[in-house]
LUMGU-693920 format. One record per residue (C-alpha): x negated, y, z negated; residue number from 0. Coordinates in Angstrom, 2 decimals. Each point is the difference from the previous one (the first is absolute). Layout:
<rovexs>
<rovex <X; Y; Z>; NUM>
...
</rovexs>
This chain:
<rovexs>
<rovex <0.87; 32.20; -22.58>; 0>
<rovex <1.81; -2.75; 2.00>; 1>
<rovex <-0.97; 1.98; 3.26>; 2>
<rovex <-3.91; -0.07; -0.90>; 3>
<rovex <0.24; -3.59; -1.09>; 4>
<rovex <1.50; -0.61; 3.69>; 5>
<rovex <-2.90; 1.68; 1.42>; 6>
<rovex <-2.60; -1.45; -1.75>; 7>
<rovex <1.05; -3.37; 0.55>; 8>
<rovex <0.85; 0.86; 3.98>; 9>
<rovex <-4.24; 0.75; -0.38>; 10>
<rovex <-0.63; -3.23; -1.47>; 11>
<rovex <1.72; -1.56; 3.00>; 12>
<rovex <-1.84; 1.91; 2.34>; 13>
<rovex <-3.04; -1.05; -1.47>; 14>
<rovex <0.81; -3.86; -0.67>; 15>
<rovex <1.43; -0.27; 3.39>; 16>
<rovex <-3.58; 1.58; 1.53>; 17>
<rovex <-1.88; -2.27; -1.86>; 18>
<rovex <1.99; -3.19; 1.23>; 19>
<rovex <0.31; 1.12; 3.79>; 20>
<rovex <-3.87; 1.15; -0.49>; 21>
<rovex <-1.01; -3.47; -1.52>; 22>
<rovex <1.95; -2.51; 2.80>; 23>
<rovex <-1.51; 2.34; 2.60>; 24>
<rovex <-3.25; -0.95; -1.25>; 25>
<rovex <0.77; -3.59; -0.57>; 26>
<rovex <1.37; -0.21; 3.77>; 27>
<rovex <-3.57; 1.62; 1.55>; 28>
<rovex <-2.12; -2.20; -2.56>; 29>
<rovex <1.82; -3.22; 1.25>; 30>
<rovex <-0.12; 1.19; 3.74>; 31>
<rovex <-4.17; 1.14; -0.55>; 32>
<rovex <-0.13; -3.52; -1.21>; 33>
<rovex <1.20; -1.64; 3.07>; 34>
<rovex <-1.54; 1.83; 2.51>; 35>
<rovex <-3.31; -0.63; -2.06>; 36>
<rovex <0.64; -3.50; 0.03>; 37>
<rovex <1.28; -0.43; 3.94>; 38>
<rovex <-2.93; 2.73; 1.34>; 39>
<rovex <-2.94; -0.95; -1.82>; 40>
<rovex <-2.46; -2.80; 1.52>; 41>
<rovex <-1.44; -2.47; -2.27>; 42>
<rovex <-3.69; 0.50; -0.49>; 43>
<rovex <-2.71; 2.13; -1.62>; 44>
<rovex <1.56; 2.14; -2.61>; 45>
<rovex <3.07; -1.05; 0.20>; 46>
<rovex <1.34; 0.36; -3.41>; 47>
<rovex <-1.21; 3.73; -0.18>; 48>
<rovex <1.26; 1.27; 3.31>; 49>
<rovex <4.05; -1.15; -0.70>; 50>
<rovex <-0.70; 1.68; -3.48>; 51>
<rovex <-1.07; 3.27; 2.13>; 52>
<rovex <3.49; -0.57; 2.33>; 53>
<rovex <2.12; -0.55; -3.11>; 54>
<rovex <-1.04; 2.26; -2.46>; 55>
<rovex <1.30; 4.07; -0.03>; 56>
<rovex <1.45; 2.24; -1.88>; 57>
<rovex <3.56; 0.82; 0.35>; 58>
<rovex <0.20; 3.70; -0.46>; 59>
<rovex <-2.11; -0.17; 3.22>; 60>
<rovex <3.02; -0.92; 2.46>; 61>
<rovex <1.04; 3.34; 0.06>; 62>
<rovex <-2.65; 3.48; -0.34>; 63>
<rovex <1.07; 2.25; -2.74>; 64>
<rovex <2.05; 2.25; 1.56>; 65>
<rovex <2.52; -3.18; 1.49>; 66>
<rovex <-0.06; -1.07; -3.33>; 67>
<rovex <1.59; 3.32; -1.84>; 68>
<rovex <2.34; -0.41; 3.57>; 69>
<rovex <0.80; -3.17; -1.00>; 70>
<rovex <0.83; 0.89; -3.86>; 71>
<rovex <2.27; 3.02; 1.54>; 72>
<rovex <2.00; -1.87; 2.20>; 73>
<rovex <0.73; -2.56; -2.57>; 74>
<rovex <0.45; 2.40; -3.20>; 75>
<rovex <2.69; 2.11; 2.53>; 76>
<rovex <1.91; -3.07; 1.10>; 77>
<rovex <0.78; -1.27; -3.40>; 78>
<rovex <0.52; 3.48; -0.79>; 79>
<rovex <2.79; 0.15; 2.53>; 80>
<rovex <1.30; -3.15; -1.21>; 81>
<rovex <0.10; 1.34; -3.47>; 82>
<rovex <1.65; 2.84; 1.45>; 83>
<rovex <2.82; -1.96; 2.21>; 84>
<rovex <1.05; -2.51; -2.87>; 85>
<rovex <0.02; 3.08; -2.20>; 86>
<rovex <2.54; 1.40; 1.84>; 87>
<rovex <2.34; -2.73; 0.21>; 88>
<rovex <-0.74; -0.98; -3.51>; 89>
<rovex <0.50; 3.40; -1.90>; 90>
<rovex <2.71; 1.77; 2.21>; 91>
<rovex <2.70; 2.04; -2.06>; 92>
<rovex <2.17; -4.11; 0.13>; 93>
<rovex <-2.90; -1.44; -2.11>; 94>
<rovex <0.34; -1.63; -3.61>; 95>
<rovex <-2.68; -0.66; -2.52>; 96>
<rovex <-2.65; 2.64; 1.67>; 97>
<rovex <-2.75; -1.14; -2.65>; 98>
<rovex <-0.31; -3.30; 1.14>; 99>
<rovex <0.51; 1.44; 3.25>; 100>
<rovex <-3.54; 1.58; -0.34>; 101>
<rovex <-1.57; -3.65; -0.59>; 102>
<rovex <1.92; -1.22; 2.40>; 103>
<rovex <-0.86; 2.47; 3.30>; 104>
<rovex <-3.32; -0.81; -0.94>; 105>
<rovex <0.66; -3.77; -0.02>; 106>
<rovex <1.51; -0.01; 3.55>; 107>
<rovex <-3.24; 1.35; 1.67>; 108>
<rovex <-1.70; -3.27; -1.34>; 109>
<rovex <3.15; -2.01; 0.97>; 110>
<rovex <-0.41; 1.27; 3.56>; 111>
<rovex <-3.30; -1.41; 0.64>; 112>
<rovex <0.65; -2.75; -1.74>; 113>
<rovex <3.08; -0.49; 2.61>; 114>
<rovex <-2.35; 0.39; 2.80>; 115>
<rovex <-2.92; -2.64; -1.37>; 116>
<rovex <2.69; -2.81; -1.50>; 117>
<rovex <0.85; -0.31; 3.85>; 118>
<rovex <-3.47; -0.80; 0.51>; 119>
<rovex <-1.13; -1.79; -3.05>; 120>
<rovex <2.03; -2.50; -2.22>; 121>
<rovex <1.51; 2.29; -3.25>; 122>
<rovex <-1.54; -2.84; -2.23>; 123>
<rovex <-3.53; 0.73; 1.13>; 124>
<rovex <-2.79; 0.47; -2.44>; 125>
<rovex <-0.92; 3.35; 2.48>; 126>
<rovex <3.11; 1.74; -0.86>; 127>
<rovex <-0.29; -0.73; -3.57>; 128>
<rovex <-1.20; 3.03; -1.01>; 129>
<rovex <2.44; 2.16; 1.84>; 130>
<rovex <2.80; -2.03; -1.24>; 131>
<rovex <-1.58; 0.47; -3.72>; 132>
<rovex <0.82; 3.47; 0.45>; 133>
<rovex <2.97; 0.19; 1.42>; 134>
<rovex <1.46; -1.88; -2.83>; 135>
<rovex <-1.79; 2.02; -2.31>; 136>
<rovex <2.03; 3.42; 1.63>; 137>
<rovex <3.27; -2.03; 0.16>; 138>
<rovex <-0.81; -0.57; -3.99>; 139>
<rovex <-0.25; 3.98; -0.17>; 140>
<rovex <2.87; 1.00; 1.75>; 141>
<rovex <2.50; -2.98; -1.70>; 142>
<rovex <-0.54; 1.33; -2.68>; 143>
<rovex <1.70; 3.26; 0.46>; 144>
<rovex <2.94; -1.95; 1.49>; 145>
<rovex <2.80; -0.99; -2.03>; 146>
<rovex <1.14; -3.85; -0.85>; 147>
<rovex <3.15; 0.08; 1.45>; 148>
<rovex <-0.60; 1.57; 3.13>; 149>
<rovex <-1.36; -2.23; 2.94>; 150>
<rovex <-2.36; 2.01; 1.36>; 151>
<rovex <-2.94; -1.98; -2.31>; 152>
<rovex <0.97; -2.96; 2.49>; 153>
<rovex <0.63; 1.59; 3.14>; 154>
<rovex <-4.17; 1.73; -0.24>; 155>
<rovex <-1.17; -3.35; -0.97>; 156>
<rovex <1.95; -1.99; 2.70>; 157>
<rovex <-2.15; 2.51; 2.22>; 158>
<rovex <-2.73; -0.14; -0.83>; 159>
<rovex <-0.20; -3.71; -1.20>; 160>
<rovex <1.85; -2.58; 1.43>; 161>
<rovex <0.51; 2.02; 3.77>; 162>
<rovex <-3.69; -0.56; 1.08>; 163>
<rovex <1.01; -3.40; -0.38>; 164>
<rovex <3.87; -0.44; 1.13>; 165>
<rovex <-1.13; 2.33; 3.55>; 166>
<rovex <-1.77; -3.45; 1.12>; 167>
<rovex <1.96; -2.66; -2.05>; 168>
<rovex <-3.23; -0.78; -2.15>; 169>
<rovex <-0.81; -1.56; -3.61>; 170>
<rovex <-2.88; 1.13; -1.99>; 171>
<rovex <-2.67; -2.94; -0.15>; 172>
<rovex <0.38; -0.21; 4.04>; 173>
<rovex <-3.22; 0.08; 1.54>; 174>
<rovex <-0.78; 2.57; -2.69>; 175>
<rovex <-3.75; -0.97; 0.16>; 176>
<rovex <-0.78; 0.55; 3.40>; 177>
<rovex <-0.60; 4.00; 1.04>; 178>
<rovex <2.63; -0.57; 3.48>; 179>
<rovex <3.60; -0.67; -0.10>; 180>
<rovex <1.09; -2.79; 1.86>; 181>
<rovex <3.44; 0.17; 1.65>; 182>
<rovex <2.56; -2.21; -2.09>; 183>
<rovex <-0.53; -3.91; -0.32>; 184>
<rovex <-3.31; 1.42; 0.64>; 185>
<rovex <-2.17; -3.20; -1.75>; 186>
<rovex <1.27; -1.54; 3.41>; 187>
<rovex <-1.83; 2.49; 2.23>; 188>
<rovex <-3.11; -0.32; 1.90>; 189>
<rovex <-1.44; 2.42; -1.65>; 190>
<rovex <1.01; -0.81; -3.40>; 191>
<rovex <-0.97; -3.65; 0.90>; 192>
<rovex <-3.87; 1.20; 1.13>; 193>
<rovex <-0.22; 2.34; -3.03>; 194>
<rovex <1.99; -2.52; -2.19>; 195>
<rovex <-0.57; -3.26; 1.46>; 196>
<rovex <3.66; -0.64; 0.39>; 197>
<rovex <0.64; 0.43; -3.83>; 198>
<rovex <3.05; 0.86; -1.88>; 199>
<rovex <0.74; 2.44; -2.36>; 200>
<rovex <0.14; -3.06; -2.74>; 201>
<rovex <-3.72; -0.81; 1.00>; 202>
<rovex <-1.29; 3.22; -0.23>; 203>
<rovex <1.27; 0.71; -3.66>; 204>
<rovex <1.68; -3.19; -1.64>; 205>
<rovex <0.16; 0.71; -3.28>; 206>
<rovex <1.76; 3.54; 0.03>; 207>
<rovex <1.24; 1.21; 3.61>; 208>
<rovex <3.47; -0.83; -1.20>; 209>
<rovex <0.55; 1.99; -3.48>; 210>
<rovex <-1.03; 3.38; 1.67>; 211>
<rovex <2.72; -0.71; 2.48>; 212>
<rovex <2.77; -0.86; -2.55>; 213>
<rovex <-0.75; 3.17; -2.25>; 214>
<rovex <-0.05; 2.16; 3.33>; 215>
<rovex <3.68; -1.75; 0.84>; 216>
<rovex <1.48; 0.36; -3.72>; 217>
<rovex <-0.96; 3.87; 0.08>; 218>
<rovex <1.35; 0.50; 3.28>; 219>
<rovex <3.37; -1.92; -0.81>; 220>
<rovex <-0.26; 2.54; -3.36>; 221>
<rovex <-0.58; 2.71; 2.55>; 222>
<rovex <3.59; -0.90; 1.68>; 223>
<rovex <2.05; -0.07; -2.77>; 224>
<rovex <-0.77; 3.08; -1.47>; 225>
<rovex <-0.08; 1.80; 3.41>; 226>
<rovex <3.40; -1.84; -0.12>; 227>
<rovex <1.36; 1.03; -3.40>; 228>
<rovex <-1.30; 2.99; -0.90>; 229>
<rovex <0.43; 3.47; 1.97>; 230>
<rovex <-2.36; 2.41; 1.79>; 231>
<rovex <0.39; 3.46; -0.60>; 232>
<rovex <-2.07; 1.62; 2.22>; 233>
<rovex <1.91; 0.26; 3.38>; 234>
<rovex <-3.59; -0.14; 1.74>; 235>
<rovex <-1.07; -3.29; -1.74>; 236>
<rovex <3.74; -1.35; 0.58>; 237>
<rovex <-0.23; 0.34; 3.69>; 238>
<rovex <-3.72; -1.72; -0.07>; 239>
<rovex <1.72; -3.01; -1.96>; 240>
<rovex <2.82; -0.04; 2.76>; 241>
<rovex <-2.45; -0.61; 2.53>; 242>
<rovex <-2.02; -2.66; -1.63>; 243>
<rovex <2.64; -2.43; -1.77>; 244>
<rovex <0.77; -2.12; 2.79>; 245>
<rovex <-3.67; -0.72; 0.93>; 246>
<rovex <-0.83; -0.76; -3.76>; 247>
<rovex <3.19; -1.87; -0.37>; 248>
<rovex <-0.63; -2.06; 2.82>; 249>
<rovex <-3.74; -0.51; -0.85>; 250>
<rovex <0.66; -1.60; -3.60>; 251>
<rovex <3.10; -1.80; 1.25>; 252>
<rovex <-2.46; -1.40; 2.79>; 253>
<rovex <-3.00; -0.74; -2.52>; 254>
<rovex <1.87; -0.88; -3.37>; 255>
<rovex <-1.10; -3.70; 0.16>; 256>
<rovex <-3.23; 0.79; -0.65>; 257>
<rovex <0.76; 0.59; -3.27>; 258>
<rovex <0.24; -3.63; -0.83>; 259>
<rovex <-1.88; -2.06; 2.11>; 260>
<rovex <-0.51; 1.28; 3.74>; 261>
<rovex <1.95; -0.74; 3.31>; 262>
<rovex <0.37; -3.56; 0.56>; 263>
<rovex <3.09; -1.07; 0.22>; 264>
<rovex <-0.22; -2.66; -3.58>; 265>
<rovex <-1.84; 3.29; -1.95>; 266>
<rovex <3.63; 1.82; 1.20>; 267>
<rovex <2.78; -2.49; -1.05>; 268>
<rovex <-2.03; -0.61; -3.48>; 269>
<rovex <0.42; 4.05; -0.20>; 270>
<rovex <4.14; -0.49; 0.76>; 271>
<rovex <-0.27; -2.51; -3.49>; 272>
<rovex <-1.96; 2.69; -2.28>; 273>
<rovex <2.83; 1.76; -2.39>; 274>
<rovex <-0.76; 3.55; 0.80>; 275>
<rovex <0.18; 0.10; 3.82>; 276>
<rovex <3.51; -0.22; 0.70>; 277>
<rovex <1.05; 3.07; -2.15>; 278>
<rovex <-3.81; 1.66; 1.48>; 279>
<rovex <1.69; -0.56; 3.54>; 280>
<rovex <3.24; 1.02; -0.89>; 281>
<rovex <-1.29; 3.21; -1.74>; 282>
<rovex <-1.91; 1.05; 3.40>; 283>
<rovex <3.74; -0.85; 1.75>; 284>
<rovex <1.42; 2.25; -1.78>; 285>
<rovex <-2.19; 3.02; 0.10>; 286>
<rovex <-0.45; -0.66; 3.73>; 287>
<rovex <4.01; -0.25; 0.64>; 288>
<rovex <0.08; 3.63; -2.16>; 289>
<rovex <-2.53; 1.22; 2.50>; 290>
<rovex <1.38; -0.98; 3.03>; 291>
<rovex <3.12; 2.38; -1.14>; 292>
<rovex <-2.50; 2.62; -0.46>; 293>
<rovex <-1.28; -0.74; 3.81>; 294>
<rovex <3.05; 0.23; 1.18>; 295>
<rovex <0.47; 3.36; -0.73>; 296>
<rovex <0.16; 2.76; 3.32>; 297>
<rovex <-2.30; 2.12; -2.64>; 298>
<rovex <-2.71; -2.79; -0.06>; 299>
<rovex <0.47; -1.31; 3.73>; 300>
<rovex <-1.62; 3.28; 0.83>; 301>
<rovex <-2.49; -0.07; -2.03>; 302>
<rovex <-1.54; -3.42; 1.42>; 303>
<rovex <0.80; 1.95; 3.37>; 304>
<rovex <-1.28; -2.71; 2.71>; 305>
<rovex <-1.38; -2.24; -2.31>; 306>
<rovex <3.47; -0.69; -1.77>; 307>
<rovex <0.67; -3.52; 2.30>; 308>
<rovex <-3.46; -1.05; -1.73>; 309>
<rovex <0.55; 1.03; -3.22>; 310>
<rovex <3.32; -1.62; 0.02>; 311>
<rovex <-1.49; -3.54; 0.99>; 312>
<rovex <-2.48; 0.07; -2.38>; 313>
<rovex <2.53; 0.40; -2.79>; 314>
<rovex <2.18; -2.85; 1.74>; 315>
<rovex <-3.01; -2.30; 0.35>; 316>
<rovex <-0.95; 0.64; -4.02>; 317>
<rovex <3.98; -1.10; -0.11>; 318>
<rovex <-0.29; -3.03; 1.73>; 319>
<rovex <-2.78; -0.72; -1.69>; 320>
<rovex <1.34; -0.53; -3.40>; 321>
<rovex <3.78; -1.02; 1.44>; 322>
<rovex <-2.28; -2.78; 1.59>; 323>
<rovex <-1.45; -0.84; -3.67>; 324>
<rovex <3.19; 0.21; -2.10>; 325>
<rovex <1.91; -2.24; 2.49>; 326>
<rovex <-2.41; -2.40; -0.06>; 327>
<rovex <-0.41; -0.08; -3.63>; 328>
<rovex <3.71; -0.30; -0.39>; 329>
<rovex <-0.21; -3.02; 2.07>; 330>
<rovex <-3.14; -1.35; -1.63>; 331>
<rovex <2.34; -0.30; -3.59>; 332>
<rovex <2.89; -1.14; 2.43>; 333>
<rovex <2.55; 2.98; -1.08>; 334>
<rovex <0.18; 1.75; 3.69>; 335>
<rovex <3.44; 1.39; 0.95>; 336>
<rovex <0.34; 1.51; 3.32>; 337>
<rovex <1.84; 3.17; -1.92>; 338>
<rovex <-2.26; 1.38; -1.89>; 339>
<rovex <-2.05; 3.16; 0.02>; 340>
<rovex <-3.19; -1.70; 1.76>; 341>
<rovex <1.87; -1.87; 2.78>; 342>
<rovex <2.18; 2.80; 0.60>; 343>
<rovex <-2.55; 2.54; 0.37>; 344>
<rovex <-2.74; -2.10; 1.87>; 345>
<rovex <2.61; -0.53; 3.07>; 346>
<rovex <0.92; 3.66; -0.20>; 347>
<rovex <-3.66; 1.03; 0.51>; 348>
<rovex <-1.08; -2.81; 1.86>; 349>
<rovex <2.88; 1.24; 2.92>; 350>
<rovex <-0.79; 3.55; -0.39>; 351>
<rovex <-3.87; -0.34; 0.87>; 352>
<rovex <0.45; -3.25; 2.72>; 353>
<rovex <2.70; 2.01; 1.15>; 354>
<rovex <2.78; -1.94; 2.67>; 355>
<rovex <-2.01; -3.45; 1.77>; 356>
<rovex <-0.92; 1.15; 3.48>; 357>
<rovex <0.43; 3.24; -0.29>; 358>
<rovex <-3.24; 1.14; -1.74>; 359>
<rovex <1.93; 2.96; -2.24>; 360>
<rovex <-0.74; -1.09; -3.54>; 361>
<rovex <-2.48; 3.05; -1.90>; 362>
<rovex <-2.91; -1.76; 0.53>; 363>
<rovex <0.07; 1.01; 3.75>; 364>
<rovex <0.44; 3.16; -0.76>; 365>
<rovex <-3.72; 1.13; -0.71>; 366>
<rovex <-3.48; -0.87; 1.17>; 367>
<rovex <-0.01; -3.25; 2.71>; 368>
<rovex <-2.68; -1.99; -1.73>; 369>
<rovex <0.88; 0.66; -3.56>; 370>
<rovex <3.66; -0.90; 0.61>; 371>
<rovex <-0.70; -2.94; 1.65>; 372>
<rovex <-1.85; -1.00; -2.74>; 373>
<rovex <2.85; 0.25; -2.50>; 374>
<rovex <2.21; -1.51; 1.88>; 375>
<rovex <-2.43; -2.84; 0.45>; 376>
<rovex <-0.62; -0.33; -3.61>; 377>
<rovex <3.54; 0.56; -1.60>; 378>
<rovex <2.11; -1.84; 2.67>; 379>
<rovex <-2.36; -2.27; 2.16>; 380>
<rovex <-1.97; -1.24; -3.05>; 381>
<rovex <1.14; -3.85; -0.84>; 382>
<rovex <1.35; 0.90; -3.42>; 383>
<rovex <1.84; 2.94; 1.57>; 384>
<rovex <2.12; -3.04; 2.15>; 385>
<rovex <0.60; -1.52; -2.94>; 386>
<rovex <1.68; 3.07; -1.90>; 387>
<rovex <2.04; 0.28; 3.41>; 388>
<rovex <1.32; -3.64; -0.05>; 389>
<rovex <0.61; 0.24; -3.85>; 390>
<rovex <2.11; 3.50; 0.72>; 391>
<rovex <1.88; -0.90; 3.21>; 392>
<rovex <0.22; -4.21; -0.39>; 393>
<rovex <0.48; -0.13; -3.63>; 394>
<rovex <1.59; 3.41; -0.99>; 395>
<rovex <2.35; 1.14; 3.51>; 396>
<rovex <-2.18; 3.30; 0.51>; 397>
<rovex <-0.13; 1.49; 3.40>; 398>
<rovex <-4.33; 0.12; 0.18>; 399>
<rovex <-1.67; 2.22; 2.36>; 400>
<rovex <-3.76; -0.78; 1.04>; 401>
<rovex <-1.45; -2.81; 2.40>; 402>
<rovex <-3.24; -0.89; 1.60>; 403>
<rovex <-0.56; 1.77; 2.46>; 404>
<rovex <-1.55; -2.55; 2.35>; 405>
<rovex <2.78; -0.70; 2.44>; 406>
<rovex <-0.63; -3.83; 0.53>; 407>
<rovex <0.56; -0.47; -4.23>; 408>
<rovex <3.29; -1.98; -0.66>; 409>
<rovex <1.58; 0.67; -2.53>; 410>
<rovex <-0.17; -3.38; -1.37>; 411>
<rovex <-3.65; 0.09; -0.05>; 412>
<rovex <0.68; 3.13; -1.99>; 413>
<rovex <1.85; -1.74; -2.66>; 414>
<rovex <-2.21; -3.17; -0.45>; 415>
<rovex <-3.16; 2.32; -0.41>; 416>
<rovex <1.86; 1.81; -2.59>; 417>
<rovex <1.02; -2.74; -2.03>; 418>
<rovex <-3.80; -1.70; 0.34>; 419>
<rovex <-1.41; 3.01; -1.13>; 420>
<rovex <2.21; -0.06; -3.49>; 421>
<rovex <-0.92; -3.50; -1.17>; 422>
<rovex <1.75; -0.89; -3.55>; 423>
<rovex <1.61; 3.35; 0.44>; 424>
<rovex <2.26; -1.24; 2.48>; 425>
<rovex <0.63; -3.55; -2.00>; 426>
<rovex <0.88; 1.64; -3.22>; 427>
<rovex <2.13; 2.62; 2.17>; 428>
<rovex <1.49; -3.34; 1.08>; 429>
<rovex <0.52; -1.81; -3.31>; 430>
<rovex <1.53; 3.27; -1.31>; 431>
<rovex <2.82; 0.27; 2.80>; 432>
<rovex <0.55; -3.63; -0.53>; 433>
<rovex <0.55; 0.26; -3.87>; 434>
<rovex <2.16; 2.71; 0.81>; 435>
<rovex <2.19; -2.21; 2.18>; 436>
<rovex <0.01; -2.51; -2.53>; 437>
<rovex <1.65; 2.45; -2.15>; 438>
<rovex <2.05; 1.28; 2.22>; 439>
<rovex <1.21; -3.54; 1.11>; 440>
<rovex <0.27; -0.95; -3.83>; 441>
<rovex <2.51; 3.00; -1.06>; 442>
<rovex <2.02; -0.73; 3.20>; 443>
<rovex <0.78; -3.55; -0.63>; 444>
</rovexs>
């Protein structure tokens, strides 16, 4: 029964996705019609009734009959084959929970084009809509012969959900209106700014851009922590969650402040005050500490194969990340001791992907040039990151790897951008080491 619901709804893919491809291809030739109508016809007698003539056709006209039924063939066999390859890899003789298995295989054709167009169009756009629709609707199917205490649930929806997003560090309500996908910052762009005219996301939709975005953040940070409490069972599923934990770690850790009030820099230290964000951050420290174990397993080494050095600095960025946070906030209520958990495990990190000054063999030189460079940029050339250097090595006695890496920096310049960068947090860091002292002066005499 399971088996010819799986194939029925593998059909109704087949047809939705014909429909959609069938209906932008039409859209595309009606817009281009248009414009060469409007750039190749002369003003004059007429004129009205001869673009009409150059715009208007019928699109089951592109191709003759025959190139049509080629057209449905080729298409029908590929996701066939598709159906076919995730089949195998999903239902092998290792597989758990085949009847949601059957929704699932099914599921995975539709997530593979949707893979292909979310790297053209934003995820969020009104065009994918109806794909996404039902997607969620097959996810709803196949969950439902999952049990509760088994992860898998998360792990499909992580997939099919929140990846289309994390692959290009986006936020739903981004550009969501417009059918291209701008590169990130993309309001910025020039040709966001002709399409846009130099608008921001806040512009665009004021009213409700950011509640769509805080939803999308509290289900992925509900996503985490049950990928991170509960087990998999099927060894298939387990080694997909392996190999996407870092990148979704790292991509909440990265976008979590968007869950109160955006990215400035005042919307983050209000965030440090709210009640619930300090055991959040220290919830994502610990399953990401419990993970890195796992990662350093030879077993799981393999596994990520070439892409382990990647893999590795995502997980330690998403580290970071929330070591950053929880230090801060410590300092913000002016209770920071240079022993505790945070401290202790930020400098650890911190060393092990700068790796020794000068000698460029910290992790995040260990995999693609560009991508490296850009982690090291943001976790130890970053202002803030000087500051959480000077705090660990000036005010703690921690050996601290990771400098600029432009050779005419002092290190004194170093410092004093560090400490600009903190503001108050480098006062009340102050006032705390000096009631300390006080204390400490106090009991002595």
């Amino acid at each position: 029964m399971h088996l010819v619901a799986g194939i029925l709804l593998l059909i109704i893919v087949i047809i939705i996705l014909g429909l959609w491809y069938f209906g932008v291809i039409t859209i595309i030739i009606t817009i281009l019609r248009i414009l060469r109508a409007i750039f190749t016809t002369l003003p004059g007698t007429l004129y009205g009734k001869r673009i009409k003539e150059k715009i208007s056709f019928n699109p089951l006209h592109i191709f003759n009959k025959r190139k049509w039924i080629q057209v449905v063939v080729i298409f029908t066999l590929l996701n066939i084959s598709l159906y076919a390859y995730n089949r195998s890899w999903l239902m092998d003789e290792h597989a758990k929970y085949l009847q949601a298995k059957e929704y699932f295989t099914a599921g995975e054709v539709l997530a593979s084009h949707l893979n292909f167009l979310t790297a053209i169009l934003h995820p969020g756009s009104l065009s994918l809509k109806p794909l996404f629709t039902l997607e969620h609707g097959i996810y709803l199917l196949g969950a439902s012969h999952l049990p509760k205490d088994d992860a898998e649930e998360a792990l499909w929806y992580y997939r099919w959900f929140i990846y289309p997003y994390a692959k290009q560090d986006l936020l739903p309500k981004a550009n969501r209106y417009l059918w291209i996908l701008f590169p990130q910052n993309n309001h910025s762009s020039l040709l966001a700014r002709i399409l846009m005219r130099d608008l921001t996301i806040k512009d665009i939709a004021p009213k409700n851009y950011r509640a769509p975005q805080q939803r999308f953040l509290e289900n992925t940070f509900a996503i985490i922590e049950k990928l991170s409490t509960y087990p998999i069972s099927d060894p298939n599923m387990q080694r997909e969650y392996l190999k996407g934990f870092p990148g979704l770690a790292f991509y909440y850790s990265l976008n979590q402040i968007y869950r109160y009030n955006g990215p400035a820099p005042s919307a983050r230290k209000a965030m440090r005050k709210e009640t619930w964000y300090t055991p959040h951050n220290e919830a994502q420290m610990k399953w990401y500490l419990a993970f890195e174990k796992e990662m350093n397993t030879s077993q799981i080494q393999k596994l990520y194969s070439k892409h382990l050095a990647k893999n590795q600095s995502l997980l330690y960025g998403a580290i970071l990340n929330v070591t950053e946070d929880l230090i801060l906030a410590k300092i913000g209520r002016m209770n920071f001791t240079c022993n505790g958990d945070y401290m202790q495990t930020y400098v650890r990190v911190r060393n092990l992907v700068a790796g020794e000054d000068g000698k460029e063999n910290g992790l995040f030189f260990k995999f693609s040039k560009n991508e490296g460079y850009w982690m090291y940029d943001a976790f130890i050339q970053m202002p803030m990151s000087k500051f959480y250097k000077n705090v660990a090595r000036d005010y703690c006695g921690y050996i601290v790897f990771g400098k600029d890496t432009f050779s005419n920096v002092s290190e004194q310049w170093q410092t004093s951008t560090g400490n600009t960068a903190a503001g108050d947090y480098l006062d009340k860091l102050n006032q705390q080491l000096k009631s300390i002292g006080e204390k400490n002066e106090s009991n002595n005499q």
